[in-house]
N, C-alpha and C positions, 0 to 999 in steps of 0.2 A: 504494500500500500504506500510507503516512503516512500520507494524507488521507484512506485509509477507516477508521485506526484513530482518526485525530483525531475523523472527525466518529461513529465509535460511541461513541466515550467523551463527545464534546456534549452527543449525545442521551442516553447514562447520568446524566449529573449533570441535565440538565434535567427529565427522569425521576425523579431522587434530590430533588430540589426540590422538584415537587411534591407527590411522595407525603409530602415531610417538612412539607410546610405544612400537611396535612388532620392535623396530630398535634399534642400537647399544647403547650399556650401554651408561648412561649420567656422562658428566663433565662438573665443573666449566666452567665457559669464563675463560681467561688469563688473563682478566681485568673486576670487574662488572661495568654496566653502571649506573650511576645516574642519577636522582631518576629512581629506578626500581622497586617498588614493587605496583604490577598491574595497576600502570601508565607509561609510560616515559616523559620526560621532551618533544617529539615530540607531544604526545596524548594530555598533559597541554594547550602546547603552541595551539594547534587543538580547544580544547574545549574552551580556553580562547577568540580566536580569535572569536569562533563563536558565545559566549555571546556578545562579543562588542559590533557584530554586528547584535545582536539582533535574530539570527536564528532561527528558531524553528528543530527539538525538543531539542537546546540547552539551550535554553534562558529560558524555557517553565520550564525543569527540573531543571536548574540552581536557579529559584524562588522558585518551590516547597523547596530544598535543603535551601535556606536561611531564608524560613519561617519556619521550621522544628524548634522543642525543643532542636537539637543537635549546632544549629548556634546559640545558645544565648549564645551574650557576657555575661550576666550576670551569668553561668551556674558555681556553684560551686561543685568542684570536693568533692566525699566521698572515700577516698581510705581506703582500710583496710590493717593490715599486712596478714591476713590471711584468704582468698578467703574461703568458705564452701559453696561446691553446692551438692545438693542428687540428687536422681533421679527426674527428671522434676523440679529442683533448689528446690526443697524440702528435707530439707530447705535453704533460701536465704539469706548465709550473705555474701553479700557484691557482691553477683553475676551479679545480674540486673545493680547494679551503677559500677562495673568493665566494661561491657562489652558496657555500655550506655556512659560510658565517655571516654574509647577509641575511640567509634565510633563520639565523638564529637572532639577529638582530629584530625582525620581526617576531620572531617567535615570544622571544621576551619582553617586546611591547604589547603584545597580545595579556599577556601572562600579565603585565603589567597591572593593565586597564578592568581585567576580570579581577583579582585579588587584592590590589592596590598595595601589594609588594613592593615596594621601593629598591627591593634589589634586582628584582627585573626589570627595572626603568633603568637603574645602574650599568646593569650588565647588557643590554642593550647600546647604552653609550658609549661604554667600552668598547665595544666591538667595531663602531661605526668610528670612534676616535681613534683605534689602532690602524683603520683602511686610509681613513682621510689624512695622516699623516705621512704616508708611504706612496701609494699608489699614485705614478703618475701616466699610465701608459697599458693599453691590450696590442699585442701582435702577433703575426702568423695568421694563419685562413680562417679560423674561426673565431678571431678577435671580434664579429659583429656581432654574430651570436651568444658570446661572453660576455659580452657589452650587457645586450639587453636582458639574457637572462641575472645578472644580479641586477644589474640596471634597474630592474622591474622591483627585486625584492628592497633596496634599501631607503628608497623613499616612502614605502611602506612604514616602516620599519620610525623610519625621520617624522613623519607626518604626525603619526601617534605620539611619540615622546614628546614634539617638540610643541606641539596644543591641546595636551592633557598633564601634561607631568609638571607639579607647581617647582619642583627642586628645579636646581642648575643643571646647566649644558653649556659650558663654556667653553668649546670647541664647534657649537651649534652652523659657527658663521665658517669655521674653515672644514668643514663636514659639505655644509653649501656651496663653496669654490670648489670643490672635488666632485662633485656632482653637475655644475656649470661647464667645467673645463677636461674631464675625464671623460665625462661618456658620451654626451650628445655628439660629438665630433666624430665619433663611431657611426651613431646611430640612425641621425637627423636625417639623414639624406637615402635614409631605405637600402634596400637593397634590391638586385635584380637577378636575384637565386631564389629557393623557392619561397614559397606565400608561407610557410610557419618560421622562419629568420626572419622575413619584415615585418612580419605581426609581434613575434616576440621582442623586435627592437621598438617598436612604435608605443607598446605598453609601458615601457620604458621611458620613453621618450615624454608620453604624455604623463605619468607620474610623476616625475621630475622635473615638468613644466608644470604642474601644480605646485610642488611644494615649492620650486622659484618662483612662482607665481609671474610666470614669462608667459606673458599672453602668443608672443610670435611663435615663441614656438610650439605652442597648445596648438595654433589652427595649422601650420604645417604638416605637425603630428598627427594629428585627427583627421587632416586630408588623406592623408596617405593612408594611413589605419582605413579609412571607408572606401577608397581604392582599391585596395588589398582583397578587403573584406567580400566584394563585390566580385572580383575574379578568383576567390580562394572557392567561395560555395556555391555551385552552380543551380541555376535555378531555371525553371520550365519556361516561366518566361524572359528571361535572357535569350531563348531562342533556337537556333539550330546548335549553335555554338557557346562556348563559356566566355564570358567575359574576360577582357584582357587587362593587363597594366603597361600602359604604353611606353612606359619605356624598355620596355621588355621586346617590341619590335616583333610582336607575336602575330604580323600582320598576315599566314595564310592557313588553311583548314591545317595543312602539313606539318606545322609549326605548331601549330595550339593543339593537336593531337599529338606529336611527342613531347610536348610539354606535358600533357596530362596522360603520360604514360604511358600511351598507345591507346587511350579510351576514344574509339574512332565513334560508338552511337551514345547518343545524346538523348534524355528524355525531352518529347515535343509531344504536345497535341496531338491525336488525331487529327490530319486534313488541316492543321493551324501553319502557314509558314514554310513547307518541308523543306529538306535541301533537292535543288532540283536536279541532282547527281544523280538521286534514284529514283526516281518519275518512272524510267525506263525499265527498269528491271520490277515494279511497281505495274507496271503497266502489263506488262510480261508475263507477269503471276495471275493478274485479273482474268485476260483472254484466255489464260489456261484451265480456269477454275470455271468459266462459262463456258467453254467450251465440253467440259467434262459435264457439267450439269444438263446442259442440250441433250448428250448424246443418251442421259440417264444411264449408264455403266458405268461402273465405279471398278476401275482395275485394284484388288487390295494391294496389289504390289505396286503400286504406282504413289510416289507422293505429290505433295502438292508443288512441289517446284521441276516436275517434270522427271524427274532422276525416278530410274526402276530398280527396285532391288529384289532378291529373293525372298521368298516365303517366310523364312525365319526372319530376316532382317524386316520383311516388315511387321510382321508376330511383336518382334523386342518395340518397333518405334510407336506400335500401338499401345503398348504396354506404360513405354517414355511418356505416351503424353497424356495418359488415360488420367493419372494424379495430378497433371499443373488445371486438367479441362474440371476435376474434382472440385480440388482449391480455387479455383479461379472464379467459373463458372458456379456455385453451388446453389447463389442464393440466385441468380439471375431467372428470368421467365422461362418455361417452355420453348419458347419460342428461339432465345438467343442462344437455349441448349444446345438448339438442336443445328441452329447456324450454323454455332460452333463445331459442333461434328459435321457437318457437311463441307465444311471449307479446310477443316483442321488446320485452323488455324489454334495459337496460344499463346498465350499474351507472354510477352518476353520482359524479365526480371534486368533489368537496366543498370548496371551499379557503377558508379563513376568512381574518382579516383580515391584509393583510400576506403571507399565501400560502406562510407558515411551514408552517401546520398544516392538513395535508388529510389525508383517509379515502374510503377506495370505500365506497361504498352498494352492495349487490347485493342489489338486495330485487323480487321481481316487482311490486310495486306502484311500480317507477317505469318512466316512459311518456315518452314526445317532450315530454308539458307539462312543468309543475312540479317539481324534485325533492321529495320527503316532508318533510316539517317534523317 
């Protein structure tokens, strides 16, 4: 019951997402709100309330979170000046403890604001004073995506200490020069690799133009983030094709289908739009299936895209589709039962890249070949 309300509410904001990207360019607030970076002080005060009171699945995760390696007071920071991560952090200097003790940074602000422990305000500034002293520099291939993933976590981490916590932070200002002048110059300007490196730099990006409270580069950030956003999850009406990011220069079918991995069919409408590549074999399929129906003979060995097989072979394909025409078909009319067996056709399970995002096809124009483009 949790995890069917968790993931309708997933697919609402990712939902909310998109439909908010295809709308007017983004700007600054007038004012940012504090703490804003993917908390607010209303969500704090929500989840603290509901530890009190012992709730689950607050309380439940709230424990997990403080028996974690990341909640130990005793947890000494490694900061390096100079971050080195290769491809798959090969090699690791200083990558895994950058991005381990930011995310303890957070952890103990978290910790902080639920219990009102002052040593996890402490030890949180500690952490973030030992990086900001040190660190001037990410290099090697995946210096961007080490950028944004601690990127992401330490202004989290900032935002809460630094407008909830009444004690000092007197490092606070040179904690924000290392955040101004270390990562955005990584990050700001995107990337043109794949859509999970620019969305994780842009999280980034826009975090840390909250807590600097840099309007330029909040709508920079959040341009790009809904860019991204836009060609990262493909959508029915986007079209024959996924959306692109143009500087990617993803200008043909060819191109945007090795880009997306070799995912050559796209969910579309029936009849909405098609690409008109396959009109013809579209076409093909139709006068074959009228023509079979005219002559009222139905060869068992014959399928619907022309191709003749043997007895057995076609035994096993009637077999194949007798369960999708089950599922698929079940609750439909008499009527469209029986379409369905007469054209055999079946609706074809569409899964794009990653296997996030799929759609049934049920369009009588798909056959044993090719699904419709």
């Amino acid at each position: 019951m949790r995890r069917t309300a968790l993931l309708a509410a997933s697919a609402a904001l990712v939902a909310g997402v998109l439909a908010w990207t295809a709308g007017a360019a983004p700007s600054a607030p007038a004012a940012f709100a504090h703490p804003g970076v993917t908390v607010s002080q209303g969500q704090l005060d929500f989840t603290r309330s509901k530890v009190n009171a012992g709730a689950e699945p607050w309380k439940g995760a709230f424990d997990q979170m403080m028996a974690s390696k990341y909640a130990d007071l005793n947890r000494t920071p490694t900061p390096r000046a100079v971050v080195e991560c290769g491809s798959y952090s090969n090699p690791d200097h200083g990558c895994t403890d950058e991005r381990e003790d930011a995310i303890a940074a957070y952890t103990h602000a978290l910790a902080w604001y639920v219990t009102r422990d002052e040593r996890h305000a402490r030890k949180a500034i500690g952490l973030m004073d030992a990086w900001s002293a040190v660190i001037r520099d990410h290099t090697n291939s995946n210096a961007p995506l080490q950028t944004g993933w601690a990127g992401s976590s330490w202004p989290r981490a900032a935002e809460i200490i630094k407008h909830t916590y009444t004690g000092t932070w007197a490092n606070s200002g040179r904690f924000a020069a290392m955040l101004r002048t270390v990562y955005p110059p990584e990050i700001i300007n995107g990337s043109n690799s794949n859509g999970n490196w620019e969305l994780s730099m842009m999280e980034a990006a826009v975090g840390i133009s909250v807590f600097l409270e840099d309007k330029a580069s909040y709508d920079k950030a959040m341009a790009k983030f809904r860019t991204r956003t836009a060609a990262y999850v493909y959508l029915e009406s986007d079209g024959v094709l996924p959306k692109t990011v143009p500087s990617q220069n993803l200008n043909t079918r060819e191109k945007i289908v090795k880009y997306w991995q070799g995912q050559s069919t796209f969910v579309k409408r029936p009849g909405a739009g098609r690409d008109p590549g396959a009109r013809s074999a579209r076409r093909a399929a139709s006068e074959f299936r009228q023509r079979v129906r005219r002559s009222r003979v139905r060869d068992p060995n014959l399928l619907p895209s022309g191709r003749r097989v043997d007895a057995a072979q076609s035994a096993d394909h009637r077999k194949t589709m007798g369960p999708w025409h089950a599922a698929s078909f079940g609750s439909s009319s008499a009527r469209h039962r029986a379409s369905a067996r007469r054209t055999r056709c079946c609706p074809r399970r569409i899964a794009a890249s990653g296997g996030a995002r799929t759609a049934w096809w049920a369009s009588s124009n798909t056959t044993d070949g090719p699904a419709p483009r």
